[in-house]
C-alpha positions as CSV (number, residue, x, y, z in Angstrom):
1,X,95.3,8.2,55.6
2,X,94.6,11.8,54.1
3,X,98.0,11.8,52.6
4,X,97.6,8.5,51.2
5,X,94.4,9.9,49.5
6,X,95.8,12.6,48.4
7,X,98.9,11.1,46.9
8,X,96.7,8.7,45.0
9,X,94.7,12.3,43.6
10,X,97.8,13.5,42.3
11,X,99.1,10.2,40.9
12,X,95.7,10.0,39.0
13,X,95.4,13.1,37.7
14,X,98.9,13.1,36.5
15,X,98.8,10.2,35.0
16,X,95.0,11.3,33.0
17,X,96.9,14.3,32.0
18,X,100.1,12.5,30.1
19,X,98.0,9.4,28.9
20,X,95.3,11.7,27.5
21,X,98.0,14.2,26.0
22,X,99.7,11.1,24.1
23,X,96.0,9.8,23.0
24,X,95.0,13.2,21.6
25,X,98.1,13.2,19.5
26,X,97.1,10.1,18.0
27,X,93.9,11.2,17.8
28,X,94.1,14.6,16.0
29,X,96.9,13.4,13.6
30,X,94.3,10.4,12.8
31,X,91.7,12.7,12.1
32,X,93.8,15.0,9.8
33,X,94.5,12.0,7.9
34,X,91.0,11.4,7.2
35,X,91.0,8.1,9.5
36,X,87.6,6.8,11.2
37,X,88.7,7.1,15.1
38,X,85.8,5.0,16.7
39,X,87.1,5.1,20.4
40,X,89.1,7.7,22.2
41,X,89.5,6.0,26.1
42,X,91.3,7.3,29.2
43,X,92.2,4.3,31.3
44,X,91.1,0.4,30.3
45,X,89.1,-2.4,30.9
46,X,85.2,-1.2,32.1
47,X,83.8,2.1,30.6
48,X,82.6,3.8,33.5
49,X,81.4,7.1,31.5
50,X,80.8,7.0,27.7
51,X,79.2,9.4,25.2
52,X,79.4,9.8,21.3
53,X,80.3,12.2,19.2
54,X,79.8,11.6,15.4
55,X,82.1,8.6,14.5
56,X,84.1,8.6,17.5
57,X,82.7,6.9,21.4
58,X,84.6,8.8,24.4
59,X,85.0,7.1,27.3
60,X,86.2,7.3,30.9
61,X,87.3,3.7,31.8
62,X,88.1,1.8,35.3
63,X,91.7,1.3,35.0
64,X,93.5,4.2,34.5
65,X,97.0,3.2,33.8
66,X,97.0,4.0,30.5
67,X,94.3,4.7,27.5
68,X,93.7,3.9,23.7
69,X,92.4,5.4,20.5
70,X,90.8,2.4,18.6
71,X,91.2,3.4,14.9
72,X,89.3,1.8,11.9
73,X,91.4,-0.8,10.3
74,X,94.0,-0.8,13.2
75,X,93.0,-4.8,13.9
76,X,93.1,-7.6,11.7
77,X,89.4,-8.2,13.0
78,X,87.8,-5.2,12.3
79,X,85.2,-5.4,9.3
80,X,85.8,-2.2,7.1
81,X,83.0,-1.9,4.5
82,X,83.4,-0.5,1.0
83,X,81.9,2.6,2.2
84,X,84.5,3.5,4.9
85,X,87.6,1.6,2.7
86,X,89.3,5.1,2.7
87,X,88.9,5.4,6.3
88,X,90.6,2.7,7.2
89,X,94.1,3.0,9.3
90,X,95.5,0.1,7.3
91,X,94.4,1.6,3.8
92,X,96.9,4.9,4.4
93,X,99.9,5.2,3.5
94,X,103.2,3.9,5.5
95,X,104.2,7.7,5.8
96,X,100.2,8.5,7.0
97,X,100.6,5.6,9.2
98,X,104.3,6.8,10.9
99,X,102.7,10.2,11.4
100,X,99.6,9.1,13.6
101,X,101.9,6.6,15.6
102,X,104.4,9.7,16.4
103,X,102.0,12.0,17.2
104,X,101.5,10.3,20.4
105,X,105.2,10.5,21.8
106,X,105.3,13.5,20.0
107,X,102.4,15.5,21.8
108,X,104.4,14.3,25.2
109,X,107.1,16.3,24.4
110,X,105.8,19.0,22.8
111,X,103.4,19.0,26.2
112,X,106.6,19.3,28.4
113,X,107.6,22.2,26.6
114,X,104.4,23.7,27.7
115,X,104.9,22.9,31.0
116,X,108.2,24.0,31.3
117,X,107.2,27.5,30.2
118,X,104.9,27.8,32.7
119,X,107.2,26.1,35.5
120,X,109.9,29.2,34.6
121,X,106.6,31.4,33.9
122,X,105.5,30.7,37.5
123,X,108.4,30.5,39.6
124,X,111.1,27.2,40.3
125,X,114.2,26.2,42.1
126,X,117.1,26.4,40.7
127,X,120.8,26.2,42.8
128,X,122.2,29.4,43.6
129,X,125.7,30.5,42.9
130,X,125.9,32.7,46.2
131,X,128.2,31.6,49.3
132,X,125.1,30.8,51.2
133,X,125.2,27.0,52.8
134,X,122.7,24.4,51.0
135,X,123.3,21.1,52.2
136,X,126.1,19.6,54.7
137,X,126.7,16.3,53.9
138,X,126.8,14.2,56.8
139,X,130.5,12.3,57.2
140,X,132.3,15.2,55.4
141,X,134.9,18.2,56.5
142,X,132.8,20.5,56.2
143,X,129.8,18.9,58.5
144,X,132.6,17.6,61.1
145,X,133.6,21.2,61.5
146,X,129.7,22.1,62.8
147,X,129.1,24.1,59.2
148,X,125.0,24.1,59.4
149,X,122.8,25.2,56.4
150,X,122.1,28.4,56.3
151,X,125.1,29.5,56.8
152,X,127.0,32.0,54.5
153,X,130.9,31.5,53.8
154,X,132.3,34.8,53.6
155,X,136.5,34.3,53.2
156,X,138.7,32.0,52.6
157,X,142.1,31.8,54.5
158,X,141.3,35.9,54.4
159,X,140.4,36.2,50.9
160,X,137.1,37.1,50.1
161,X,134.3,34.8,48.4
162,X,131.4,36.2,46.6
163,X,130.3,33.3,44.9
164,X,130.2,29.4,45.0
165,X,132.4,28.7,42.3
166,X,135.4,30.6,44.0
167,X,135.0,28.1,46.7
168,X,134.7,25.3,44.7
169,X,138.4,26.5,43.2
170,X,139.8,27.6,46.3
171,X,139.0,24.2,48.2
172,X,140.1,22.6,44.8
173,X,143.8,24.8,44.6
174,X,144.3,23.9,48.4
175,X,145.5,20.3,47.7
176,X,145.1,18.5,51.6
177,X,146.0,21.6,53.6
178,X,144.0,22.7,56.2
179,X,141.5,26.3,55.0
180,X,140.6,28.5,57.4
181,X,136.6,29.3,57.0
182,X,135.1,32.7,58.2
183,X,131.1,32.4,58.5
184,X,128.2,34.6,58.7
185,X,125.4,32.7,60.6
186,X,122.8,35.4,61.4
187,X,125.0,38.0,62.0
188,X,127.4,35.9,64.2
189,X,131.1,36.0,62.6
190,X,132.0,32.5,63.4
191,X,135.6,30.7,62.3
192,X,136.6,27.3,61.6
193,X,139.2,25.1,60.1
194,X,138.4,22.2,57.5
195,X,140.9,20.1,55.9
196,X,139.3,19.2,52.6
197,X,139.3,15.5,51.3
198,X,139.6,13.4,47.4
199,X,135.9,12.4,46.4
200,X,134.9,10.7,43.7
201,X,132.9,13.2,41.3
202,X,129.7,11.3,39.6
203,X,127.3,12.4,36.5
204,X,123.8,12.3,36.8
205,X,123.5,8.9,36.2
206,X,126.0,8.1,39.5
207,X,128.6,6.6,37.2
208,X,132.1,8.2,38.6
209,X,133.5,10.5,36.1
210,X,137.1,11.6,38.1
211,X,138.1,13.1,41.6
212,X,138.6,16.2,42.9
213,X,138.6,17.9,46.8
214,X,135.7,18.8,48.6
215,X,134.4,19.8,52.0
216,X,131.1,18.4,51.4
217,X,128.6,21.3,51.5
218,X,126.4,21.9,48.8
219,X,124.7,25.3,46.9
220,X,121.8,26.6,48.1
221,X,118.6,27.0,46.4
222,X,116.1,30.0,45.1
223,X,113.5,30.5,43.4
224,X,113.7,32.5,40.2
225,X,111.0,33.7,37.5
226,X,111.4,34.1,34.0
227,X,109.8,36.6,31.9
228,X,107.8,35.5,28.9
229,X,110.9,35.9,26.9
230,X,113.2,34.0,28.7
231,X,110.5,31.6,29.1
232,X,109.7,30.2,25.9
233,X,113.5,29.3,24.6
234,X,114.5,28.0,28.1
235,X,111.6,25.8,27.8
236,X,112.4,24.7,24.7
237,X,115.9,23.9,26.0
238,X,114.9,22.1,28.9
239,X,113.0,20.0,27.3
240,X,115.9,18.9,24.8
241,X,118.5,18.7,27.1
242,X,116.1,16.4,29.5
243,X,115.2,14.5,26.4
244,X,118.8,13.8,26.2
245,X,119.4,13.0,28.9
246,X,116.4,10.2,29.1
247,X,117.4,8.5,25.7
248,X,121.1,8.4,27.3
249,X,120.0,7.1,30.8
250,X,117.3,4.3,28.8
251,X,120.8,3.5,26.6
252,X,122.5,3.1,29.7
253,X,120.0,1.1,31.7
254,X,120.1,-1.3,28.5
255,X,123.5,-1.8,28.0
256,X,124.1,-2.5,32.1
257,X,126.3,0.7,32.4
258,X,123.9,1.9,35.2
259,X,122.4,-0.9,37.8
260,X,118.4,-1.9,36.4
261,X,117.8,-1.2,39.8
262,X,117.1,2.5,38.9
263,X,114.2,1.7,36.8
264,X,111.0,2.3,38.8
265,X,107.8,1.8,38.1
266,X,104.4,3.2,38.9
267,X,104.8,3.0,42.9
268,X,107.7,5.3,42.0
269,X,105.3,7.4,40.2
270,X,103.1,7.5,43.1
271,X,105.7,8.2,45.6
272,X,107.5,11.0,43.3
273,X,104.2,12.7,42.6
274,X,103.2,13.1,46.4
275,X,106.8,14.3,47.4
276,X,106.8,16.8,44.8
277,X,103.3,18.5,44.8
278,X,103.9,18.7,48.7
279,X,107.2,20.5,47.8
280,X,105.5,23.6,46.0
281,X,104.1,23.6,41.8
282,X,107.5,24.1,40.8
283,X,108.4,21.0,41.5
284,X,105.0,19.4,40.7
285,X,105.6,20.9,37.4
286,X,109.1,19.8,36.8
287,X,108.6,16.3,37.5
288,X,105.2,16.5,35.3
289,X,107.2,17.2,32.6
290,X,110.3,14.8,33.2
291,X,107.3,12.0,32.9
292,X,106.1,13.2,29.7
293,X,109.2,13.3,28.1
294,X,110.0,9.4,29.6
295,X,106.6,8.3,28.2
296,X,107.0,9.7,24.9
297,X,110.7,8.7,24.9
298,X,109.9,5.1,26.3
299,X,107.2,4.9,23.7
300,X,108.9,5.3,20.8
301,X,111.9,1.9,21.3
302,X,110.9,-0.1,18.9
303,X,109.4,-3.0,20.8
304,X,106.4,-4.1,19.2
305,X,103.2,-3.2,20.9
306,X,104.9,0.5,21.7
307,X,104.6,3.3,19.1
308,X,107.7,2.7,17.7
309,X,107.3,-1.0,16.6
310,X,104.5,0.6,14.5
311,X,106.8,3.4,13.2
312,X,109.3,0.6,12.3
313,X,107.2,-1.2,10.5
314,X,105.9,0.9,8.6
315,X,109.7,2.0,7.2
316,X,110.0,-1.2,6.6
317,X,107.0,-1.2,4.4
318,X,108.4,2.2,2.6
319,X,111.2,0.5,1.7
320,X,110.7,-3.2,0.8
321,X,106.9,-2.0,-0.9
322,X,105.3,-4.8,0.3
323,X,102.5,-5.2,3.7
324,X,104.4,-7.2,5.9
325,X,102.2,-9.9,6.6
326,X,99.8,-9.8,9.7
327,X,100.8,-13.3,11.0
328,X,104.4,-11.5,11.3
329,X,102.9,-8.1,12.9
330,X,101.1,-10.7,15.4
331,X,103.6,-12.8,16.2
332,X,106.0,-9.9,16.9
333,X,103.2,-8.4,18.8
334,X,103.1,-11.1,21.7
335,X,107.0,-11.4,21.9
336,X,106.8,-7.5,22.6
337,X,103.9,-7.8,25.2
338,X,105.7,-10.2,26.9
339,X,108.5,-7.9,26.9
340,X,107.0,-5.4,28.4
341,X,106.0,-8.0,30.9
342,X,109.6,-8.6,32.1
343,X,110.0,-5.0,32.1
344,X,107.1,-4.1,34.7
345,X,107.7,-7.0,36.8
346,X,111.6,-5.8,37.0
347,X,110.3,-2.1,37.9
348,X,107.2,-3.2,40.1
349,X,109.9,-5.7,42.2
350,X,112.4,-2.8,42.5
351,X,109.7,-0.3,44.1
352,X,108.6,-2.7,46.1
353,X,112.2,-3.0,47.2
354,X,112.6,0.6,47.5
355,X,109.1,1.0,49.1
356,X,110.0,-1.7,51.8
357,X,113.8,-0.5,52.3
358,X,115.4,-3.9,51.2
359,X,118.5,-4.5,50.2
């Protein structure tokens, strides 16, 4: 019951953190612009807490899957006076318009960056390229010949290995003969035989990408800190090469190359979150981060409710010079929502699935 508590905590709080990042992107940007923001709302539905602030009401509300900065102008039923005409979202510009809708997705990412830096700051896991054990696979050579984890390979057939990698082509250069493996498991010199077998190799995404041998043991972890100037450019990498990789695995989940059974949905979330803050605030951190970048990412397709319908509009304006006309912006508006629909009852129905062990 505690754990259950807890995990609903951490799912809480990180969702508050990445929903009210996004919103304050909005938000600032909107301000900048000289745009009247009159609501600035983590979650929906019932405002639990409220106060106001000049122009702008801040609320706390009851649902908090998700949040909203109601602009002036941003509905068709909002009544702008002549007074506040200038203030108006709609009155910008297209290009005034595209930068408050980024901002959002925007903030996410710049937000992992920051999170990154703090996660190499602080201390994470990373695999290790020393002989030392990780996993043993169950089913594979290597586990059938008792190899445990922990254990630390130290030659080869009487060759020495220092690091991971000179297994990796050893075991690879072997072909199907049998190796001869000399171990170290504290302090005990132990030695066994393992015939290495063709696996399939797969990207992160599980698609098979060729073959090679293996034993079926994998590298160990540690943990490794950066210093302030190692920091700040790997974050900055990370964060592009994760961004990457999202927009590829998103293409991928579109286009069928990867089962739709991958996509999860917030009992994922909750599930994830728990796992990882019990695992240390590396981990925490890192997933915190791959989040942000899938929110922002996810936000900016151009299905209309999401950020980027609005951005995609709004380049439509730019070029044709003409509004596009609000019955069109609404109509488009519902075919998105019900979009998004199909899309969490697909993700909800697969956690459940995953939740439940079905098959």
């Amino acid at each position: 019951m505690l754990l259950n508590i807890l995990n609903l905590v951490y799912f809480i709080v990180v969702l508050g953190i990445l929903v009210f990042v996004h919103e304050l992107g909005h938000f600032i940007v909107a301000r900048f612009a000289g745009v009247k923001v009159l609501t600035f709302s983590l979650g929906f539905g019932k405002k639990l807490y409220r106060f106001r602030r000049g122009d702008t009401e801040y609320a706390v509300s009851a649902v908090p899957l998700g949040g909203y900065v109601k602009m002036l102008g941003e509905s068709t039923d909002d009544v702008v006076t002549e007074e506040d005409a200038g203030r108006s979202f709609s009155n910008k510009s297209p290009f005034a318009r595209m930068l408050i809708v980024f901002a959002g997705p925007f903030f996410n990412v710049l937000f992992a960056v920051l999170v990154f830096f703090v996660m190499f700051l602080t201390g994470y896991a990373t695999l290790s390229n020393s002989t030392r054990v990780g996993e043993v696979m169950k089913g594979e050579p290597a586990y059938e010949a008792g190899l445990q984890t922990g254990d630390i390979i130290t030659r080869i057939d009487g060759a020495p290995v220092h690091e991971f990698t000179e297994i990796h082509s050893k075991v690879n250069a072997a072909g199907s003969r049998p190796l001869q493996f000399e171990i170290d498991r504290k302090g005990q010199q132990i030695s066994v035989q393992i015939t290495p077998r063709r696996a399939d190799n797969k990207n992160a995404f599980g698609e098979v990408t060729g073959q090679s041998l293996r034993i079926g043991v994998g590298r160990a972890m540690e943990t490794r800190r950066d210093s302030f100037f190692q920091a700040l450019p790997n974050a900055f990498i990370h964060t592009t090469d994760m961004t990457v990789l999202t927009v590829v695995g998103i293409g991928k989940l579109i286009t069928g190359s990867i089962s739709r059974k991958n996509l999860g949905g917030p009992i994922l979330i909750y599930q994830q979150v728990g796992q990882q803050a019990k695992a240390g605030l590396g981990h925490f951190l890192n997933l915190l981060a791959v989040i942000s970048i899938s929110l922002g990412i996810f936000n900016l397709f151009p299905i209309p409710i999401l950020d980027g319908s609005h951005i995609l509009f709004a380049a439509i304006e730019i070029v044709v010079r003409r509004r596009i006309p609000d019955r069109t912006v609404e109509f488009a508006q519902k075919v998105g929502l019900g979009i998004l629909i199909c899309i969490m009852v697909m993700a909800t129905f697969n956690d459940i699935t995953r939740f439940f062990h079905v098959k």
